[in-house]
PDB file with one MODEL, atoms N, CA, C and O in Angstrom:
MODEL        1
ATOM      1  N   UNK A   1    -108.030 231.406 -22.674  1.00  0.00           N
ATOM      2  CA  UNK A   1    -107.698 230.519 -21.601  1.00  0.00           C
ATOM      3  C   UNK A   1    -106.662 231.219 -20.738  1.00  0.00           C
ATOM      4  O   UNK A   1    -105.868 231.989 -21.278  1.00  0.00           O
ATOM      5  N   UNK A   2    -106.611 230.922 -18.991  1.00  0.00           N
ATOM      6  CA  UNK A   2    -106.032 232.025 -18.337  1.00  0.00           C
ATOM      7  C   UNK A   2    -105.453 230.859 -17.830  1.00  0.00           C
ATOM      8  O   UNK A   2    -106.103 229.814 -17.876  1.00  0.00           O
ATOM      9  N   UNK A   3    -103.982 230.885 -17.207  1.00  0.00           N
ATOM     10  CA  UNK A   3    -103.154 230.068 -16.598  1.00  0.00           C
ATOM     11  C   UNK A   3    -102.584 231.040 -15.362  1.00  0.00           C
ATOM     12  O   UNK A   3    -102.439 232.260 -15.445  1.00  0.00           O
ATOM     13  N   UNK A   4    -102.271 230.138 -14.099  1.00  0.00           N
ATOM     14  CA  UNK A   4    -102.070 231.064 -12.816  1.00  0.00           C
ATOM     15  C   UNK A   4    -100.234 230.903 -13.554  1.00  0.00           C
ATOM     16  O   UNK A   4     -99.916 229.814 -14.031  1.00  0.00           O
ATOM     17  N   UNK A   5     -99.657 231.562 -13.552  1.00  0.00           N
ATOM     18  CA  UNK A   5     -97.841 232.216 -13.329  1.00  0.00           C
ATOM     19  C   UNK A   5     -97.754 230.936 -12.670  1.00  0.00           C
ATOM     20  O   UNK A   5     -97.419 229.909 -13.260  1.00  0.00           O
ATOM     21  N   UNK A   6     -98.214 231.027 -10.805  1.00  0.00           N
ATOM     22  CA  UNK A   6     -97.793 230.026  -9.770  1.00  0.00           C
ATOM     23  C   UNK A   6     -98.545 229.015  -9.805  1.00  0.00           C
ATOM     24  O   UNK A   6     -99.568 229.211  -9.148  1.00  0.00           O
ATOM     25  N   UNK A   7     -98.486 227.838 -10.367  1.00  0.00           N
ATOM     26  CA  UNK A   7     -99.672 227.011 -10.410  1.00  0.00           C
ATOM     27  C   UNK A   7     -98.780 225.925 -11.139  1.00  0.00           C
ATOM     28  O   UNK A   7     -98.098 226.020 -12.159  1.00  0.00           O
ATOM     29  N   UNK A   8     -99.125 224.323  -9.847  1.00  0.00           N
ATOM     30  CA  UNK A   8     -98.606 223.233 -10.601  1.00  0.00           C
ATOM     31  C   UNK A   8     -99.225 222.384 -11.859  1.00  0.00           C
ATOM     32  O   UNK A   8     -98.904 221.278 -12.294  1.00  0.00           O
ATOM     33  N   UNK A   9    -100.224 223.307 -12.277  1.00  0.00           N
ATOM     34  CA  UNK A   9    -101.241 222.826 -13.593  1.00  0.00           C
ATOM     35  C   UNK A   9    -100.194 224.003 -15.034  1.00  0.00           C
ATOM     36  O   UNK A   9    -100.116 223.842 -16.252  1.00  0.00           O
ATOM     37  N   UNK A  10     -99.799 224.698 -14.452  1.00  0.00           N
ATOM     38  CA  UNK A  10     -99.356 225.692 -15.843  1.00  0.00           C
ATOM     39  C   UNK A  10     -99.336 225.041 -16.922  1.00  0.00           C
ATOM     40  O   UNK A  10    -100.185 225.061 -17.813  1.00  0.00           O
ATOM     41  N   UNK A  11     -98.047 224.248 -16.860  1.00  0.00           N
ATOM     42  CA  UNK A  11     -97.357 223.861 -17.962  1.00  0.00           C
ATOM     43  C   UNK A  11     -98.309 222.853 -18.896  1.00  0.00           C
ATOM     44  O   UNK A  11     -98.145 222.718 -20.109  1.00  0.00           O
ATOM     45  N   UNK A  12     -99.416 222.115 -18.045  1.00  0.00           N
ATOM     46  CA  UNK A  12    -100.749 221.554 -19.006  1.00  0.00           C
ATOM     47  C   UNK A  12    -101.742 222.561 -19.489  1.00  0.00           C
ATOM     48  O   UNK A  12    -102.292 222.350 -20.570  1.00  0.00           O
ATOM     49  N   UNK A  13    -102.037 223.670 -18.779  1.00  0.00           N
ATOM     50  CA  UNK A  13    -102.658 224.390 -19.145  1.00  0.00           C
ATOM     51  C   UNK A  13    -102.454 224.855 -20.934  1.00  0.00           C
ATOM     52  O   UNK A  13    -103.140 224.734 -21.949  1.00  0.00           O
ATOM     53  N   UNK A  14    -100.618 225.640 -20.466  1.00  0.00           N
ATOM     54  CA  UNK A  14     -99.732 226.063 -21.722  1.00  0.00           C
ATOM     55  C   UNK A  14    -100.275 224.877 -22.745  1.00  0.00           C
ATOM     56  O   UNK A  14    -101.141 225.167 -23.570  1.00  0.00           O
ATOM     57  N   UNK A  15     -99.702 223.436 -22.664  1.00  0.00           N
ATOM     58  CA  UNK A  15     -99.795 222.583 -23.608  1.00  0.00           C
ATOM     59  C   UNK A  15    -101.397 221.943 -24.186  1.00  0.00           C
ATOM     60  O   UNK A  15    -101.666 221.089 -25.031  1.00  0.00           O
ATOM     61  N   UNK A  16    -102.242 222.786 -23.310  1.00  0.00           N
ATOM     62  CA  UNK A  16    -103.676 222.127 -23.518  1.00  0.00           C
ATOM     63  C   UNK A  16    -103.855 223.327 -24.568  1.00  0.00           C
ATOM     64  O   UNK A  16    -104.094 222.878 -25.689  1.00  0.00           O
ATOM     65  N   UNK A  17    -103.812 224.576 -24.525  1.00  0.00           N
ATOM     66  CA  UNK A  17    -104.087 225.346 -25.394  1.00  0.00           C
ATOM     67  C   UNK A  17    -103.122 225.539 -26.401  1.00  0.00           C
ATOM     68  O   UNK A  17    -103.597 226.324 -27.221  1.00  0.00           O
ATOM     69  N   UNK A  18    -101.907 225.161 -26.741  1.00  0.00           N
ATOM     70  CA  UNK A  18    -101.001 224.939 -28.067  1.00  0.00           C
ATOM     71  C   UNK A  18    -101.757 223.971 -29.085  1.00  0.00           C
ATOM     72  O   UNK A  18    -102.008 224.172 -30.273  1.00  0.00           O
ATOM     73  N   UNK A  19    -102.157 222.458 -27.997  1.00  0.00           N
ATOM     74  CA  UNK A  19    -102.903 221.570 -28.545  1.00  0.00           C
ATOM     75  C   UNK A  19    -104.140 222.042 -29.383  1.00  0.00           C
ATOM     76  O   UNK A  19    -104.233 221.826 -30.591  1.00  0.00           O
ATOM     77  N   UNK A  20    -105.198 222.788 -28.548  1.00  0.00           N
ATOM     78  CA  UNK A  20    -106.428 223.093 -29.445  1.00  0.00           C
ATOM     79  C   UNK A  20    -106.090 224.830 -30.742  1.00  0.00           C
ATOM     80  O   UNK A  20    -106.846 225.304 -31.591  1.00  0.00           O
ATOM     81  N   UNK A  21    -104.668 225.285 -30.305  1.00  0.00           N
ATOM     82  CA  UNK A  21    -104.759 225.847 -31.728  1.00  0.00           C
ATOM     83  C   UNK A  21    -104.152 225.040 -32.098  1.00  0.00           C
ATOM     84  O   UNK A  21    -104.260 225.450 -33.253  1.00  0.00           O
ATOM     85  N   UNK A  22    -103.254 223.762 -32.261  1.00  0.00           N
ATOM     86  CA  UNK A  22    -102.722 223.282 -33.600  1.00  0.00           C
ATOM     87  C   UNK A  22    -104.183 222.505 -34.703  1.00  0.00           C
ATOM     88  O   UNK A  22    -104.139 222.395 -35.928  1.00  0.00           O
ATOM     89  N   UNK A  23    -105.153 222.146 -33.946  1.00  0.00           N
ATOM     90  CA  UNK A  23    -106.207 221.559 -33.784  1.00  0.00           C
ATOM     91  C   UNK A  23    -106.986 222.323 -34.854  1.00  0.00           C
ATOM     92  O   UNK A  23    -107.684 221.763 -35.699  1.00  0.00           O
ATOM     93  N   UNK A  24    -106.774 223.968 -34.731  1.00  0.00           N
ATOM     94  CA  UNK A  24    -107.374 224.971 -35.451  1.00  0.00           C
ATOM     95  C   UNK A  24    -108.391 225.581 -34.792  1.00  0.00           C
ATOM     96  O   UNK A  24    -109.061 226.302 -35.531  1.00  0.00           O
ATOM     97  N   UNK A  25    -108.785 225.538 -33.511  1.00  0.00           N
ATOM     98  CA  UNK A  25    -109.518 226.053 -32.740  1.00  0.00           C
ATOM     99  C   UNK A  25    -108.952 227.318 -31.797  1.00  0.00           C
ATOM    100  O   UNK A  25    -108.188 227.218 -30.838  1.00  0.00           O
ATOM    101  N   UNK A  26    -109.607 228.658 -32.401  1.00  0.00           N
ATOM    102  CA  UNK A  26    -109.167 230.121 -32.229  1.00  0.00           C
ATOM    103  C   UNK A  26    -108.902 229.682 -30.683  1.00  0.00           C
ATOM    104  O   UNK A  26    -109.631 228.840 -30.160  1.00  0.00           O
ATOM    105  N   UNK A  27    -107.780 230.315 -29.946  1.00  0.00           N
ATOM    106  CA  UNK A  27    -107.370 230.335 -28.740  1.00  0.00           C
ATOM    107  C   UNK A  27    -106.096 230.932 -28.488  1.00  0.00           C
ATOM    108  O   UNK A  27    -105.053 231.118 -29.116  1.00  0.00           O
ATOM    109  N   UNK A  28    -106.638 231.213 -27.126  1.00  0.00           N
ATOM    110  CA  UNK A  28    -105.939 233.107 -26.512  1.00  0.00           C
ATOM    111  C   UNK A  28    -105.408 231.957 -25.363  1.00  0.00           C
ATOM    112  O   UNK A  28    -106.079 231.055 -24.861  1.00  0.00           O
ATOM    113  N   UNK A  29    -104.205 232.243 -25.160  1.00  0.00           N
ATOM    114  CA  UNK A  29    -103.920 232.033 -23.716  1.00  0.00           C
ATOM    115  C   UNK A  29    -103.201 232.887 -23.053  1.00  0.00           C
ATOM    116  O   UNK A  29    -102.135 232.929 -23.668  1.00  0.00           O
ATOM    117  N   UNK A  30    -103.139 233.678 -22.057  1.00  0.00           N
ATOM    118  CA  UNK A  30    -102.668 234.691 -20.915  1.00  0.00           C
ATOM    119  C   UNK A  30    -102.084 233.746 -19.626  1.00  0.00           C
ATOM    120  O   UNK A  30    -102.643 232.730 -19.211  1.00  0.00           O
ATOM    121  N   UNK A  31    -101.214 234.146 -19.260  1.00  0.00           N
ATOM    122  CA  UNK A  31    -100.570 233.805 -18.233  1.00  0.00           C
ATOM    123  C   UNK A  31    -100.543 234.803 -16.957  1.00  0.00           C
ATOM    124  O   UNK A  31     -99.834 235.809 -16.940  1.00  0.00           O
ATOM    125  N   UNK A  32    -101.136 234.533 -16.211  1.00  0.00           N
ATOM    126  CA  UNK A  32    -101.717 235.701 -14.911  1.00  0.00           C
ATOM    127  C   UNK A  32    -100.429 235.706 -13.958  1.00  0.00           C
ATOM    128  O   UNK A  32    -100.160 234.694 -13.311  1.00  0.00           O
ATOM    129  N   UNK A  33     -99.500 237.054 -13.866  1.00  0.00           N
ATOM    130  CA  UNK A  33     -98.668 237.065 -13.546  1.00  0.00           C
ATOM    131  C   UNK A  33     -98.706 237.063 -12.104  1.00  0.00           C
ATOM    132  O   UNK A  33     -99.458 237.863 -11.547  1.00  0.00           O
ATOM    133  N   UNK A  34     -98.108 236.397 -11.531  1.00  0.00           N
ATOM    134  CA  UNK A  34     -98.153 236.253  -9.622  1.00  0.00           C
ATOM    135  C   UNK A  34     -99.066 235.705  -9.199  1.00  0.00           C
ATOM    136  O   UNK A  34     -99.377 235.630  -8.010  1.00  0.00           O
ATOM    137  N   UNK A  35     -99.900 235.017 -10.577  1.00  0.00           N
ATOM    138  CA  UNK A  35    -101.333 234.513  -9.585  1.00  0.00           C
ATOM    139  C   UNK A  35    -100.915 232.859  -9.078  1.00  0.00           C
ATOM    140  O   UNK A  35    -100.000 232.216  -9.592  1.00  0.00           O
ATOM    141  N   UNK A  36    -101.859 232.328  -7.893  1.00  0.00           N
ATOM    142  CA  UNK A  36    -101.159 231.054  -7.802  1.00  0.00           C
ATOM    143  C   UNK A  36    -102.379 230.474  -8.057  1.00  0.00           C
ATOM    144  O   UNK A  36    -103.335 231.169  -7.714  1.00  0.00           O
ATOM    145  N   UNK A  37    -102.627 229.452  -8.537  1.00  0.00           N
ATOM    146  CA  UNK A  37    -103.845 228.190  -8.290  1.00  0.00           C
ATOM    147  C   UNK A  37    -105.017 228.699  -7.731  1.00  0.00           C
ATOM    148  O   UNK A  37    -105.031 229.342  -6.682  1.00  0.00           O
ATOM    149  N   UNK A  38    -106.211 228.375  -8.541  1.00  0.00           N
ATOM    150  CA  UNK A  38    -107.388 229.028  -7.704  1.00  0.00           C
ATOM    151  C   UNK A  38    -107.373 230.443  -7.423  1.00  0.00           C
ATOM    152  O   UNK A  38    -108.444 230.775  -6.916  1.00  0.00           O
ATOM    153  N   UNK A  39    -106.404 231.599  -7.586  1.00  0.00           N
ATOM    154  CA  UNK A  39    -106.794 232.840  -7.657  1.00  0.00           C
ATOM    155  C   UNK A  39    -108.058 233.397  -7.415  1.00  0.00           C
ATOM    156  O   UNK A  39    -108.513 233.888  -6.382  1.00  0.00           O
ATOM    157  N   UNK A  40    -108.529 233.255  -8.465  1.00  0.00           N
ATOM    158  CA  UNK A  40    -109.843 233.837  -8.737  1.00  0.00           C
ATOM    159  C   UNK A  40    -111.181 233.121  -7.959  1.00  0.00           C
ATOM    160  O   UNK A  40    -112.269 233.673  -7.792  1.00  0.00           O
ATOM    161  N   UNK A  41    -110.858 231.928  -7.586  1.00  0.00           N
ATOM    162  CA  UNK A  41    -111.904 231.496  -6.814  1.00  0.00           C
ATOM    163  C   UNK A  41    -111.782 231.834  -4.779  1.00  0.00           C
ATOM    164  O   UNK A  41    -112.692 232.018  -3.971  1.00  0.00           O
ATOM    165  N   UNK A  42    -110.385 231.791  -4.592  1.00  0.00           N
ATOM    166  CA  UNK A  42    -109.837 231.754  -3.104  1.00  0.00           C
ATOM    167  C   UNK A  42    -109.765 233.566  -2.774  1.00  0.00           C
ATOM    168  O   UNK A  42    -109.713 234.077  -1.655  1.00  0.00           O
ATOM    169  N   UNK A  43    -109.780 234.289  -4.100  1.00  0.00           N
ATOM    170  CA  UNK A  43    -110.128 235.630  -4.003  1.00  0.00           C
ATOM    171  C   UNK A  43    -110.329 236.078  -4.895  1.00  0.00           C
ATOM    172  O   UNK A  43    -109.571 236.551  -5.742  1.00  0.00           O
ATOM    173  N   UNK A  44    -111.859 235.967  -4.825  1.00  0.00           N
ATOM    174  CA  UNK A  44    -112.767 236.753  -6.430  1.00  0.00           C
ATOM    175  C   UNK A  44    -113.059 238.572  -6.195  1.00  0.00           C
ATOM    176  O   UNK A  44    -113.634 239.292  -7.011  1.00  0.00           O
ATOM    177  N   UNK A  45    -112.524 238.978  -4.957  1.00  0.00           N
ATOM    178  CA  UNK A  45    -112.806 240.647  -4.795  1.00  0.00           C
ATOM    179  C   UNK A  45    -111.304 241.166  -5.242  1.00  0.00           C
ATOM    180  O   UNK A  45    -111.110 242.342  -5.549  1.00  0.00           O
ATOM    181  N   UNK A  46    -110.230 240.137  -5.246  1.00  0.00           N
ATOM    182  CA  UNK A  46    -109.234 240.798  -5.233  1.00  0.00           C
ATOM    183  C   UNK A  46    -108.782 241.676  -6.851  1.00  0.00           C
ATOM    184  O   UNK A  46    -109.635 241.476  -7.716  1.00  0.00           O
ATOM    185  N   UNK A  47    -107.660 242.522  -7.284  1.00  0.00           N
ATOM    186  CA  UNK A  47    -108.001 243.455  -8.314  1.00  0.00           C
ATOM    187  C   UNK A  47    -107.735 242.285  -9.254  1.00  0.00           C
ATOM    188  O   UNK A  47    -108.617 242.085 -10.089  1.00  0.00           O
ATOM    189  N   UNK A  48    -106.794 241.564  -9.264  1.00  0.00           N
ATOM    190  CA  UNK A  48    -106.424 240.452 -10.422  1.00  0.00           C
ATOM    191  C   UNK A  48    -107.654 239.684 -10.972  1.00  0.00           C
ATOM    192  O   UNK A  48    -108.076 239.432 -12.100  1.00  0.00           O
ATOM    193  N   UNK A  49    -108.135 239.364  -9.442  1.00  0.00           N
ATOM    194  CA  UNK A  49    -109.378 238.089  -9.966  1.00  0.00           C
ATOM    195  C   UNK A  49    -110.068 238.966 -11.133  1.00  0.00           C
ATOM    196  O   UNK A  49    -109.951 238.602 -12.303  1.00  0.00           O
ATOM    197  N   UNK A  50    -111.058 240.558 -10.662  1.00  0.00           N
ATOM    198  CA  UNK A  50    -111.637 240.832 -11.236  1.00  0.00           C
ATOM    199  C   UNK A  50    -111.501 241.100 -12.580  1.00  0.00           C
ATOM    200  O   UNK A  50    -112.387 241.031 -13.432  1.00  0.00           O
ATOM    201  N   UNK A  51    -110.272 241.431 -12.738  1.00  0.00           N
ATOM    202  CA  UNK A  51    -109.523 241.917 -13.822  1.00  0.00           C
ATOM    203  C   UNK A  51    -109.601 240.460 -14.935  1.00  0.00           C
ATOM    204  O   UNK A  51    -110.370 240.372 -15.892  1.00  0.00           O
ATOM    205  N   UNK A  52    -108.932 239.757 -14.647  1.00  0.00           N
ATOM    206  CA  UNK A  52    -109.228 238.105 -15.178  1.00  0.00           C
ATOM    207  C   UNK A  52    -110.613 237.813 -15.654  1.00  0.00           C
ATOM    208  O   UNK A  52    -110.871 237.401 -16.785  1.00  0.00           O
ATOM    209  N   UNK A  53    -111.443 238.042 -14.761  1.00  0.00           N
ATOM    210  CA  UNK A  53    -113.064 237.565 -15.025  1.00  0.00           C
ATOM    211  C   UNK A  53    -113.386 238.542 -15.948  1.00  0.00           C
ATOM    212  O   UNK A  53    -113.992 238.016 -16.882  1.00  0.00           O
ATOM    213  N   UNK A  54    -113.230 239.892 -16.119  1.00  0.00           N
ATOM    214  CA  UNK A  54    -113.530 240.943 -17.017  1.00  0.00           C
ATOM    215  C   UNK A  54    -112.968 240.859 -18.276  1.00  0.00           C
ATOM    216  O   UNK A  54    -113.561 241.250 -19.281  1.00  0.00           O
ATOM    217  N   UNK A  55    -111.401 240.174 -18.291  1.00  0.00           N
ATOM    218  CA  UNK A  55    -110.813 240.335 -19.500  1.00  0.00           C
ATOM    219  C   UNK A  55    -111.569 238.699 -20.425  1.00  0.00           C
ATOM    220  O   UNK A  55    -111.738 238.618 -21.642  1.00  0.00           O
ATOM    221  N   UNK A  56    -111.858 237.713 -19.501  1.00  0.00           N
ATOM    222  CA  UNK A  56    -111.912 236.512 -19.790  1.00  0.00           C
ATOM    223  C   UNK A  56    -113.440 236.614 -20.374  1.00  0.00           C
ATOM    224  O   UNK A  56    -113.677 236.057 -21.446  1.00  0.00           O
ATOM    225  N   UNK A  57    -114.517 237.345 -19.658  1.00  0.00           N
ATOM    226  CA  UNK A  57    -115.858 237.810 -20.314  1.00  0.00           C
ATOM    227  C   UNK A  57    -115.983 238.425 -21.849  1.00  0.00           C
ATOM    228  O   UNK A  57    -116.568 238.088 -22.878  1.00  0.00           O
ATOM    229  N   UNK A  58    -115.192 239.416 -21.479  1.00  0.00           N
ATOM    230  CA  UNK A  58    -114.748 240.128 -22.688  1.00  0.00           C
ATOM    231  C   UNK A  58    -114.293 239.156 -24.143  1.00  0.00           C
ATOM    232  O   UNK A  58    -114.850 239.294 -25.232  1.00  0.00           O
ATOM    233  N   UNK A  59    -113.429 238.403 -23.931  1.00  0.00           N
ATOM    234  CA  UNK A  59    -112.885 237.543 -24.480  1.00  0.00           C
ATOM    235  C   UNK A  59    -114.177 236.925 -25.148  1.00  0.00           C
ATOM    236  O   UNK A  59    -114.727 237.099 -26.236  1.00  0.00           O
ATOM    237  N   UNK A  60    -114.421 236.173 -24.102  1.00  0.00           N
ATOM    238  CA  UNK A  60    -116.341 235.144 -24.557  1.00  0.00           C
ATOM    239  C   UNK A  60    -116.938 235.931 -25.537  1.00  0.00           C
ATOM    240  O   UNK A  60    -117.292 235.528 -26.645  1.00  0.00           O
ATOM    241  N   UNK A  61    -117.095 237.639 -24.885  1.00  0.00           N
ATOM    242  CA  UNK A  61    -118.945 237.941 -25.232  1.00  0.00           C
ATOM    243  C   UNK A  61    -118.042 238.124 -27.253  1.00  0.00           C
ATOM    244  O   UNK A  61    -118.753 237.900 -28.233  1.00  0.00           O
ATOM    245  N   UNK A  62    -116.196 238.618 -27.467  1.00  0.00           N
ATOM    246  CA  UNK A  62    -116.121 238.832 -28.805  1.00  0.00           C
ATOM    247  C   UNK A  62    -116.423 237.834 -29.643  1.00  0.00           C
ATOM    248  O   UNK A  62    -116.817 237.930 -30.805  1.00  0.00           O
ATOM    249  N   UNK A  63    -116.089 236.224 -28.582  1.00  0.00           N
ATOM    250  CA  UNK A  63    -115.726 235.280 -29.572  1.00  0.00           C
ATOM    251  C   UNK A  63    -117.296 234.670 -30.265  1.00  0.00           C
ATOM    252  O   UNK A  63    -117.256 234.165 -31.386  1.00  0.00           O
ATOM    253  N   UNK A  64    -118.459 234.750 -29.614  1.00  0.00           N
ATOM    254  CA  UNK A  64    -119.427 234.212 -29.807  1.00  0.00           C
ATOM    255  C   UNK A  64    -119.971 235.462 -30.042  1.00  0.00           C
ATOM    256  O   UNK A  64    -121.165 235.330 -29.773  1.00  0.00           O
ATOM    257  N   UNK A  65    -119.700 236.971 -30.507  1.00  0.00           N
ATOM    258  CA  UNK A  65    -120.058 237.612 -31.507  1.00  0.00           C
ATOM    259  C   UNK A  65    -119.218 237.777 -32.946  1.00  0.00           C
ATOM    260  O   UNK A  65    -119.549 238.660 -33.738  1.00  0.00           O
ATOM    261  N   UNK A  66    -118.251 236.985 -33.193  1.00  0.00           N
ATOM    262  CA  UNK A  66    -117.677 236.887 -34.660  1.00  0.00           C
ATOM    263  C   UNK A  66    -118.019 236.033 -35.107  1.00  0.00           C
ATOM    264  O   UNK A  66    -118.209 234.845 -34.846  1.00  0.00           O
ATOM    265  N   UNK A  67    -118.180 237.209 -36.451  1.00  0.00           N
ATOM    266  CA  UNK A  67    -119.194 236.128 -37.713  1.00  0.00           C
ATOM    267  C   UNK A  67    -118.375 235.038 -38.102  1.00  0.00           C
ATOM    268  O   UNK A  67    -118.798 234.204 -38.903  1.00  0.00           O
TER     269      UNK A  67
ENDMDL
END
Protein backbone atom coordinates (compact mmCIF):
# COMPACT_ATOMS: atom_id res chain seq x y z
CA UNK A 1 0.00 0.00 0.00
CA UNK A 2 1.51 3.47 -1.19
CA UNK A 3 0.55 6.71 0.72
CA UNK A 4 1.29 10.32 -0.98
CA UNK A 5 4.02 12.19 1.94
CA UNK A 6 1.50 15.34 0.87
CA UNK A 7 -1.87 14.05 1.05
CA UNK A 8 -4.88 14.87 3.44
CA UNK A 9 -5.79 10.97 3.34
CA UNK A 10 -2.12 9.92 4.82
CA UNK A 11 -2.70 9.50 8.19
CA UNK A 12 -5.93 6.95 7.21
CA UNK A 13 -4.05 5.47 4.76
CA UNK A 14 -1.02 4.86 7.66
CA UNK A 15 -3.92 3.62 10.05
CA UNK A 16 -5.83 1.54 7.34
CA UNK A 17 -2.76 -0.54 6.80
CA UNK A 18 -1.55 -0.94 10.70
CA UNK A 19 -5.27 -2.08 10.92
CA UNK A 20 -5.08 -4.96 8.24
CA UNK A 21 -1.59 -6.15 9.63
CA UNK A 22 -2.86 -6.27 13.17
CA UNK A 23 -5.73 -8.23 11.41
CA UNK A 24 -2.81 -10.59 10.13
CA UNK A 25 -3.05 -9.70 6.63
CA UNK A 26 0.71 -9.48 4.98
CA UNK A 27 1.05 -5.63 4.27
CA UNK A 28 3.78 -3.27 2.98
CA UNK A 29 3.14 0.26 3.33
CA UNK A 30 5.61 3.00 1.63
CA UNK A 31 5.19 6.47 2.03
CA UNK A 32 5.97 8.35 -1.40
CA UNK A 33 8.17 11.06 -0.48
CA UNK A 34 7.02 14.64 -1.95
CA UNK A 35 4.22 13.04 -3.61
CA UNK A 36 0.85 14.94 -3.09
CA UNK A 37 -2.70 13.30 -3.64
CA UNK A 38 -3.38 11.69 -6.89
CA UNK A 39 0.32 11.69 -8.00
CA UNK A 40 0.23 8.98 -10.02
CA UNK A 41 -2.98 9.61 -11.66
CA UNK A 42 -2.53 13.79 -12.32
CA UNK A 43 1.03 12.51 -13.57
CA UNK A 44 1.43 8.92 -14.60
CA UNK A 45 4.71 9.85 -17.09
CA UNK A 46 6.28 11.50 -14.29
CA UNK A 47 9.64 9.42 -12.74
CA UNK A 48 7.83 8.88 -9.22
CA UNK A 49 4.48 7.81 -10.70
CA UNK A 50 6.32 5.22 -12.73
CA UNK A 51 8.51 4.20 -10.19
CA UNK A 52 5.35 3.64 -7.70
CA UNK A 53 3.38 1.64 -10.37
CA UNK A 54 6.59 -0.59 -10.95
CA UNK A 55 7.45 -1.02 -7.35
CA UNK A 56 3.59 -1.50 -6.47
CA UNK A 57 3.35 -4.29 -9.58
CA UNK A 58 6.25 -5.84 -8.37
CA UNK A 59 4.88 -5.99 -4.99
CA UNK A 60 1.39 -7.77 -6.52
CA UNK A 61 3.05 -10.08 -9.16
CA UNK A 62 5.49 -11.49 -5.47
CA UNK A 63 2.51 -11.54 -3.34
CA UNK A 64 0.17 -13.73 -5.49
CA UNK A 65 3.29 -15.81 -6.36
CA UNK A 66 4.02 -16.97 -2.58
CA UNK A 67 3.22 -20.25 -1.69
Amino acid sequence: MAVAEVDPLRDEGRDYAARLSAAGVTTELVQVPGAVHGFDLLFPQARISERNLTDQTRALRDALHHP
